[in-house]
C-alpha positions in Angstrom: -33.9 73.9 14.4 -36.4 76.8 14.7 -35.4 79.9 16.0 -37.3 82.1 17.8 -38.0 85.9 16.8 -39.0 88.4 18.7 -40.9 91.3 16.5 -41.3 94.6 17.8 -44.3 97.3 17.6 -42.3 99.5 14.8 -42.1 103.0 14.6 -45.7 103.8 12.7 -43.9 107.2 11.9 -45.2 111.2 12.5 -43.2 111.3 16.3 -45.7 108.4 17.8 -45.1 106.8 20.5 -47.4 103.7 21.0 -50.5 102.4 19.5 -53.9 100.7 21.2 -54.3 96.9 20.1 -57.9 96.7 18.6 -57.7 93.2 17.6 -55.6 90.0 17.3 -55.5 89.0 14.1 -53.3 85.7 14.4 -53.7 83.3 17.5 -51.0 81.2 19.2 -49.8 78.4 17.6 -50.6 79.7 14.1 -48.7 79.7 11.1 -48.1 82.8 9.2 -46.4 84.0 6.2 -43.8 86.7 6.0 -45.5 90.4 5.6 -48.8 89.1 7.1 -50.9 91.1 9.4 -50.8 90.0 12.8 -52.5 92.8 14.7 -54.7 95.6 14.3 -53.8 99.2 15.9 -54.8 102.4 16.9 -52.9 105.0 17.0 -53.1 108.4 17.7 -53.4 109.3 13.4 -55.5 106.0 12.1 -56.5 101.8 12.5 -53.4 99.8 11.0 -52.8 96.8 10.5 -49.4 95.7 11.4 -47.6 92.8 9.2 -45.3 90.7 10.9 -41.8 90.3 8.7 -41.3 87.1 9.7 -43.2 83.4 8.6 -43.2 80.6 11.2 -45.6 79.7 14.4 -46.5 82.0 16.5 -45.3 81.3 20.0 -46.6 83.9 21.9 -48.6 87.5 21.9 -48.1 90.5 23.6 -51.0 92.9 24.8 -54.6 93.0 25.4 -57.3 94.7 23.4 -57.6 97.7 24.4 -53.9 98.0 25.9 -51.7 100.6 24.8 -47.8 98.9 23.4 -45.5 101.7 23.6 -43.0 101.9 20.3 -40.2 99.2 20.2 -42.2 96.5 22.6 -43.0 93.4 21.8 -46.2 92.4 19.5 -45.8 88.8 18.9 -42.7 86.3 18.7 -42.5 83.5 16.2 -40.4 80.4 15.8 -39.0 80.8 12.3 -37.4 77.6 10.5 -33.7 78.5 9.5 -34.0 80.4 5.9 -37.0 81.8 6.9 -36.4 85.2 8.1 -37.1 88.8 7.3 -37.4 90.0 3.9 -34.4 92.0 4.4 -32.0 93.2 1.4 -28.2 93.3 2.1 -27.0 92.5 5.2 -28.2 89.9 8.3 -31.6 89.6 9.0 -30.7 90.7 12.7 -28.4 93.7 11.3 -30.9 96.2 9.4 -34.2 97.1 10.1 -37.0 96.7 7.7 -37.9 99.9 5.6 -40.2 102.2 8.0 -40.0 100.3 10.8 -37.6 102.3 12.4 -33.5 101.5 14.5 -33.9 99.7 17.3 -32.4 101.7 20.2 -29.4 100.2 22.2 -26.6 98.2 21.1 -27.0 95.7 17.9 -28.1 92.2 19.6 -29.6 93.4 22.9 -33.1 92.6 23.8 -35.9 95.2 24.7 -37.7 94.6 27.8 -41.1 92.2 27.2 -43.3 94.8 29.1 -46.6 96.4 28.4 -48.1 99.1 30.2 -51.4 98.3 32.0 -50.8 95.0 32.6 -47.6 92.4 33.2 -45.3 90.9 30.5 -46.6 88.9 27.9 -48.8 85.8 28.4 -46.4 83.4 27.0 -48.7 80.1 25.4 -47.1 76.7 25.0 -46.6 76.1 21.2 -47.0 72.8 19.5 -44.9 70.5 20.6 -42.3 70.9 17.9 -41.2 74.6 18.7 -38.8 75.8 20.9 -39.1 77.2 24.0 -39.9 80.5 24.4 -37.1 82.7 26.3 -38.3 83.9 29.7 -39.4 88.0 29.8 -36.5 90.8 30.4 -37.4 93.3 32.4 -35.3 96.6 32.3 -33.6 97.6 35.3 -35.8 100.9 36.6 -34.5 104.3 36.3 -33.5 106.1 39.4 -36.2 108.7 40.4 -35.9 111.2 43.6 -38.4 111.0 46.3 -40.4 114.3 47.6 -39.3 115.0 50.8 -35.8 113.7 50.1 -34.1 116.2 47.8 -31.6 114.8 46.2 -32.2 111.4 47.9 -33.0 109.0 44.6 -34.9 106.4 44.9 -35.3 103.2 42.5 -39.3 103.3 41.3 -40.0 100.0 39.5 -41.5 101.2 35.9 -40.1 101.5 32.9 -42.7 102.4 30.4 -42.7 106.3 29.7 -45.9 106.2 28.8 -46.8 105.2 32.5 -44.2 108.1 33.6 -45.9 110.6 31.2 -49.3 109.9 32.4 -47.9 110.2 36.3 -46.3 113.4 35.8 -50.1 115.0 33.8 -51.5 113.6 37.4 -49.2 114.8 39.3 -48.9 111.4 41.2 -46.0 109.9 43.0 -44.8 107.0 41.7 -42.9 106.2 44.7 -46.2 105.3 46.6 -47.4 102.8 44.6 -47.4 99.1 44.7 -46.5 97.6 41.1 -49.0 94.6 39.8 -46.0 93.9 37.5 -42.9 91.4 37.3 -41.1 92.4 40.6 -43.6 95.0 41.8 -43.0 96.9 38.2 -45.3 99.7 37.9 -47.8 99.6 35.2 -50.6 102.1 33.9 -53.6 100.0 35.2 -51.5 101.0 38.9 -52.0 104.6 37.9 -55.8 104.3 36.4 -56.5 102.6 40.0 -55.2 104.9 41.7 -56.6 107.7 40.1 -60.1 106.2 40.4 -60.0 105.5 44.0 -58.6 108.6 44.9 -56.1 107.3 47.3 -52.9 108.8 45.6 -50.3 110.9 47.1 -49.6 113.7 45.1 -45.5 115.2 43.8 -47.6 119.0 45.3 -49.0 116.7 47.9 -52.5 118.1 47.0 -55.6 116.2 48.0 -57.8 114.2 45.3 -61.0 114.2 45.6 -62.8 110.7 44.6 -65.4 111.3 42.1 -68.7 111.4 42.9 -71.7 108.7 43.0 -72.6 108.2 39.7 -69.9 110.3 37.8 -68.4 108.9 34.9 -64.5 108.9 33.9 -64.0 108.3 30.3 -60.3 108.3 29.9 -58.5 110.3 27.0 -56.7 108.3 24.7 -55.8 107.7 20.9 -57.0 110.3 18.4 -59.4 112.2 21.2 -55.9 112.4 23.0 -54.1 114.1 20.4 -57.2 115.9 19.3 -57.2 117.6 23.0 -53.7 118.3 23.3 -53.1 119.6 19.1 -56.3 122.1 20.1 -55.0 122.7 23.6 -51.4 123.4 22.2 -53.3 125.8 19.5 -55.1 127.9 22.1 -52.4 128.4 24.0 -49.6 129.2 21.2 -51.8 131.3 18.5 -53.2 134.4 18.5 -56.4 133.6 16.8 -58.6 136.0 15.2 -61.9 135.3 13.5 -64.2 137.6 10.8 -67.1 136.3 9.2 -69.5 137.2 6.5 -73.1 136.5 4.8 -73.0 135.1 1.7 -75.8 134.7 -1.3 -74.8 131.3 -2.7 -77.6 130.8 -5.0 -75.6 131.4 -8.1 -73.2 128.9 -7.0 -75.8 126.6 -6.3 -77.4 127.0 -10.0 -74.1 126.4 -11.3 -73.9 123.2 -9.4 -76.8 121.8 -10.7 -76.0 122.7 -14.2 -72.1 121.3 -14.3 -74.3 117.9 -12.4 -76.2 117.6 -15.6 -73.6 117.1 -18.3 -72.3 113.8 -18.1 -69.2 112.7 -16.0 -68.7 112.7 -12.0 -71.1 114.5 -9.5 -69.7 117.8 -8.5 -70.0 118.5 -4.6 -70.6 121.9 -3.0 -67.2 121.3 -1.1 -65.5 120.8 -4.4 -66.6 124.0 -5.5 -65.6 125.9 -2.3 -62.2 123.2 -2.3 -61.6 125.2 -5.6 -62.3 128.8 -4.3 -60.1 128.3 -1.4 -57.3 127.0 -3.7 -57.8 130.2 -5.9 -58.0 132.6 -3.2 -55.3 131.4 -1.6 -52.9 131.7 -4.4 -54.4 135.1 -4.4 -53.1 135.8 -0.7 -50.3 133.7 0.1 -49.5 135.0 3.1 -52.6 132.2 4.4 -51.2 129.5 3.1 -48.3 129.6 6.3 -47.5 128.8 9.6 -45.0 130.1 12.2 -41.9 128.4 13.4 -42.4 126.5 16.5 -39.3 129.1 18.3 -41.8 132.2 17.1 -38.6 133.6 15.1 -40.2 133.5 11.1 -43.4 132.8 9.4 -43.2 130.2 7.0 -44.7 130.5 3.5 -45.6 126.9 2.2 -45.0 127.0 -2.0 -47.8 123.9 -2.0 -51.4 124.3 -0.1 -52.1 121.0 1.2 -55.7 120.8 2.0 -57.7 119.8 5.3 -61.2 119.4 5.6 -63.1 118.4 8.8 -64.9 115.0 8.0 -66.6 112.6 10.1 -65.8 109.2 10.7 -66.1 106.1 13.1 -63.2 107.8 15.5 -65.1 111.1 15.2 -64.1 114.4 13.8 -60.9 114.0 11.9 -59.1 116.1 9.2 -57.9 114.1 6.0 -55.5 116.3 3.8 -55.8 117.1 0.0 -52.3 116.9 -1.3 -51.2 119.5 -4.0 -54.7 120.8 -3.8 -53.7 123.8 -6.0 -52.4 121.8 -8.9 -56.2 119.9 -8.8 -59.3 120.9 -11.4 -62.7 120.9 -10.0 -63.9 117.2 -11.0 -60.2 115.8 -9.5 -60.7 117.7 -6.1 -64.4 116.4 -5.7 -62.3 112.8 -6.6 -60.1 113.2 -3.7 -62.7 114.6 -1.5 -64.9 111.6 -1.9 -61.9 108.8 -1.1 -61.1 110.8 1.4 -64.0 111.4 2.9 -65.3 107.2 2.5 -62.0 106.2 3.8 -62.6 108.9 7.0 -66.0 107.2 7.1 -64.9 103.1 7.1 -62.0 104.3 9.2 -59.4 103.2 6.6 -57.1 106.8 6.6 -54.0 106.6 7.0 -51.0 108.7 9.2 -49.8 110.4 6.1 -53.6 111.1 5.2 -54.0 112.5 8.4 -50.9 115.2 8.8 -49.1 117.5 7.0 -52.4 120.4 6.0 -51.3 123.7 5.7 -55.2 124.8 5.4 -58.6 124.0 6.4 -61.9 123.9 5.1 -65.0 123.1 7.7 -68.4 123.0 6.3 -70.0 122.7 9.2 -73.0 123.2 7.5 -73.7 119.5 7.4 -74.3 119.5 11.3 -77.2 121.8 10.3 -75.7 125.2 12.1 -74.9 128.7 10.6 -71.7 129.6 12.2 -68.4 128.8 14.7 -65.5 130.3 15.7 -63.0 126.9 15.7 -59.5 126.3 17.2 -57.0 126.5 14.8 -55.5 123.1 13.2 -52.0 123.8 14.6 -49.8 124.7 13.2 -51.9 125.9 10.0 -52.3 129.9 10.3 -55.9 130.3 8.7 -59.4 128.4 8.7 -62.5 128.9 6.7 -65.7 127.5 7.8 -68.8 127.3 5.8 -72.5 127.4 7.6 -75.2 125.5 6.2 -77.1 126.6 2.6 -80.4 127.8 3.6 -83.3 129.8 2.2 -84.0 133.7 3.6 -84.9 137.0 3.1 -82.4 138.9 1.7 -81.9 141.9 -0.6 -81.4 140.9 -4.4 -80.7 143.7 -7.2 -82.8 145.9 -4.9 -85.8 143.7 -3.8 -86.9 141.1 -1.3 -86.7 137.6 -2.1 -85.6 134.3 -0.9 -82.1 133.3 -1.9 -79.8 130.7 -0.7 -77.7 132.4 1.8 -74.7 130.6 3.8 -72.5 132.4 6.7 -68.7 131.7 6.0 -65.9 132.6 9.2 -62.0 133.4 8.5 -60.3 132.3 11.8 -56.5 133.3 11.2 -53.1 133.3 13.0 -52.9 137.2 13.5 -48.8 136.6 13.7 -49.0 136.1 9.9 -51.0 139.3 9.1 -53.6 141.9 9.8 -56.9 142.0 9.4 -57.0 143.9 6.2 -55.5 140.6 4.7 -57.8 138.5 6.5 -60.3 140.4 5.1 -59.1 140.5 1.9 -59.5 136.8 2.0 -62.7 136.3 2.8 -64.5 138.9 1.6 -63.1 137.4 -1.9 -64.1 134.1 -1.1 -67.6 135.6 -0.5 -67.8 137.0 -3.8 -66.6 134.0 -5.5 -69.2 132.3 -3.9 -72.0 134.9 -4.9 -70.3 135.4 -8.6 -68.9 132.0 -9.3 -67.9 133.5 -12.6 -65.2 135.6 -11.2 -62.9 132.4 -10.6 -62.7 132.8 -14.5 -60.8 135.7 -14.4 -58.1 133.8 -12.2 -57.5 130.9 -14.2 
C-alpha cells in the first residue's frame, strides 16, 4: 500500500529563508525517481533546481510560478510504494534529514502547515486511481498579535507565514485590518500586495497612504534585487566608506597582453591580469584583505583573499567569488574568471559561488565609463574599480602622445585603516599596472 510523503522546500543554506518557484518541472500524476528535480527556484543567491528524495507519483504540488515558498513548506507530495523511500543512511527514513536539507523544526512526526504565501494551500489534484488519498491541508494555529489602540489587548490575526509578517511590518500595515483570502480567512502576501496597491490600508503609525498615481508603475522588490538593496542599504548605513582614485597609463600592460596572447595556450584577459595585481598587492597590504565584526569590537584579517568581481548576468549585476584567489597563477585565475563569468551569464551560479568574498574587483569599464564611487560589498572592507581602457593625451618620458590610460578608484572601510594605507594600495596597483614588470619582484 502506497504511502504518501510530504517533501518540504529544504534549507538551500547561507541564512535563506524562502525561494521564488520559476518552473514546475514534474506534473501531477507523474512518476519520478529518487534525487530527481521536481522544481526550479529562485532564491535570493541563484536558480536551483530542487530534487525530490523520494520516487513514486506525484499527488500533488504546492505553489505557483512566480510565488514565493518560505523554508520548510511544502513543494510536492508523492505516494511512495513501501521500500521506496529516501535515500537516507542509518536510521528511519522519517528520523534524519537528508544531507543539506536541513532539521525539521518541531517535534519528530508533526506535520508543517500546507501554506503558501500569496495564495491558499496547495491545489491538491486527484491522482490515478491507484494512489491514496491525499491528507487534507494543516493549517497552523495563528500567533497572538496585539491590536493598536488596545495595549496589551492581543488579538488572534490569521497568518502564519513570516514572510507575510516581515513584509507587513517594512509597510507598516496592520494586519489586524485585513480580510484573509486563505483557509479560514488566513492572511496571505497577495492580501498585503492588494492592499498596498489600492491604498486602502490602515497603518501600525496610523499614517495615510497615498494611492499611486495614474500611470505609475510598482515593480515589487524581490529575490536577488531584494538582497541586493538591503546588502547595499545595510553597507551604507554600517561603513564608513572612503574612496581615492588615480589615472593610470596601461599601455604597457596592454602590450604585455597581447604578447603572453601570442604564445600558445589559453587567452589571457585584462581582468586576469588586474585579478593577479589585486592578489599581489593585497598580500602586500593585508590590512585590505578584512572586514569588521558585525558588534564593531575587532577587525578581522582573513589569511585567504577570496575574490569578487562584478559580472553581468540574466538576474543582473551579481558578484561570483574566486576562491583562494592568492594561491592562483595568471592563466588559472583567467580559468576561473571565464566559468565564472559564463555560468553568471546562463544563470547557472550557485549560493556558495555567490557568498563568502573578502574583496572586490569592478571593471566597470565594460559599461563604457571612466569612473564610480560604489557601495561597499558588505561586509568586505576595500573595492577597486577599473574604468574603461582608452586612448588620450598624456605625458610619456617627457612628451605628448597617446597612450592607453584607465582611471582605477580604492573605495575602503576607513574602520580598518587610514588613508595612507589606502593609498599605499592603490597607488601600487597603479604602478603595477603602468610597469607590469614590477609584479616580478614580488613573486
Amino acid at each position: 500500500m502506497p504511502v504518501v510523503r510530504e517533501f518540504t522546500l529544504p534549507d538551500l543554506g547561507e541564512g535563506l529563508t524562502g525561494a521564488e518557484v520559476v518552473r514546475w518541472m514534474v506534473e501531477v500524476g507523474e512518476v519520478i525517481a529518487v534525487d530527481q528535480p521536481v522544481v526550479e527556484v529562485e532564491t535570493a543567491k541563484a536558480v536551483v533546481e530542487v530534487p525530490c528524495p523520494y520516487g513514486g507519483v506525484v499527488t500533488a504540488r504546492f505553489g505557483e510560478v512566480g510565488e514565493e515558498v518560505p523554508v520548510g513548506a511544502p513543494l510536492v507530495t508523492v505516494a511512495v510504494s513501501p521500500g521506496e523511500g529516501p535515500r537516507v543512511s542509518g536510521g528511519g527514513a522519517d528520523e534524519r534529514p537528508l544531507v543539506g536539507y536541513g532539521v525539521a523544526d518541531g517535534p519528530k512526526g508533526a506535520r508543517r502547515a500546507r501554506i503558501r504565501p500569496g495564495g491558499g494551500a496547495g491545489t491538491l489534484v486527484a491522482p490515478a486511481a491507484t494512489a491514496p488519498a491525499v491528507p487534507a491541508a494543516v493549517v497552523a494555529a495563528p500567533a497572538p498579535v496585539e491590536t493598536p489602540g488596545a495595549p496589551g489587548a492581543p488579538a488572534v490575526v490569521a497568518v502564519i507565514s513570516p514572510l507575510v509578517r516581515r513584509m507587513a511590518r517594512e509597510h507598516g500595515i496592520d494586519l489586524a485590518t485585513l480580510a484573509g483570502s486563505g483557509p479560514d480567512g488566513l492572511i496571505m502576501r497577495a492580501d498585503v500586495a492588494r492592499a498596498l496597491e489600492s491604498g486602502a490600508v490602515a497603518t501600525v503609525a496610523a499614517a495615510p497612504v497615498s494611492a499611486p498615481a495614474a500611470g505609475d508603475e510598482l515593480v515589487p522588490l524581490r529575490g536577488l534585487r531584494r538582497t541586493v538593496a538591503e546588502k547595499l542599504g545595510r553597507s551604507h548605513r554600517e561603513i564608513p566608506a572612503a574612496t581615492c582614485w588615480v589615472d593610470a597609463d596601461a599601455t604597457e600592460l596592454m602590450e604585455l597582453r597581447a604578447r603572453l596572447n601570442q604564445a600558445p595556450g589559453p587567452k589571457i584577459s585584462v581582468l586576469a591580469l588586474l585579478a593577479r595585481i589585486c592578489t599581489v598587492a593585497l598580500a602586500r597590504f593585508p590590512e585590505l584583505n578584512s572586514s569588521v565584526e558585525p558588534d564593531g569590537s575587532a577587525i578581522r584579517r582573513h589569511a585567504a583573499v577570496q575574490l569578487g568581481f562584478a559580472a553581468q548576468g540574466e538576474r543582473g549585476l551579481v558578484v561570483p567569488v574566486v576562491r583562494d584567489a592568492h594561491g592562483l597563477g595568471t592563466e588559472q585565475l583567467g580559468a576561473e574568471l571565464a566559468r565564472l563569468t559564463e555560468a553568471a551569464r546562463t544563470g547557472k551560479l550557485t549560493p556558495a559561488e555567490l557568498t563568502g568574498g573578502t574583496f572586490t574587483l569592478n571593471n566597470y569599464g565594460v559599461f563604457g565609463v571612466d569612473g564610480s564611487t560604489p557601495i561597499l560589498n558588505h561586509p568586505e572592507a576595500a573595492m577597486l574599480g577599473v574604468g574603461r581602457i582608452t586612448p588620450k593625451p598624456w605625458v610619456h618620458q617627457g612628451a605628448l602622445a597617446v597612450r592607453q590610460v584607465t582611471q582605477l578608484s580604492f573605495t575602503f572601510d576607513h574602520r580598518v585603516c587610514d588613508g595612507g594605507t589606502a593609498g599605499g594600495f592603490l597607488r601600487f596597483v597603479a604602478d603595477c599596472v603602468e610597469q607590469p614588470g614590477m609584479l616580478l619582484r614580488q613573486l
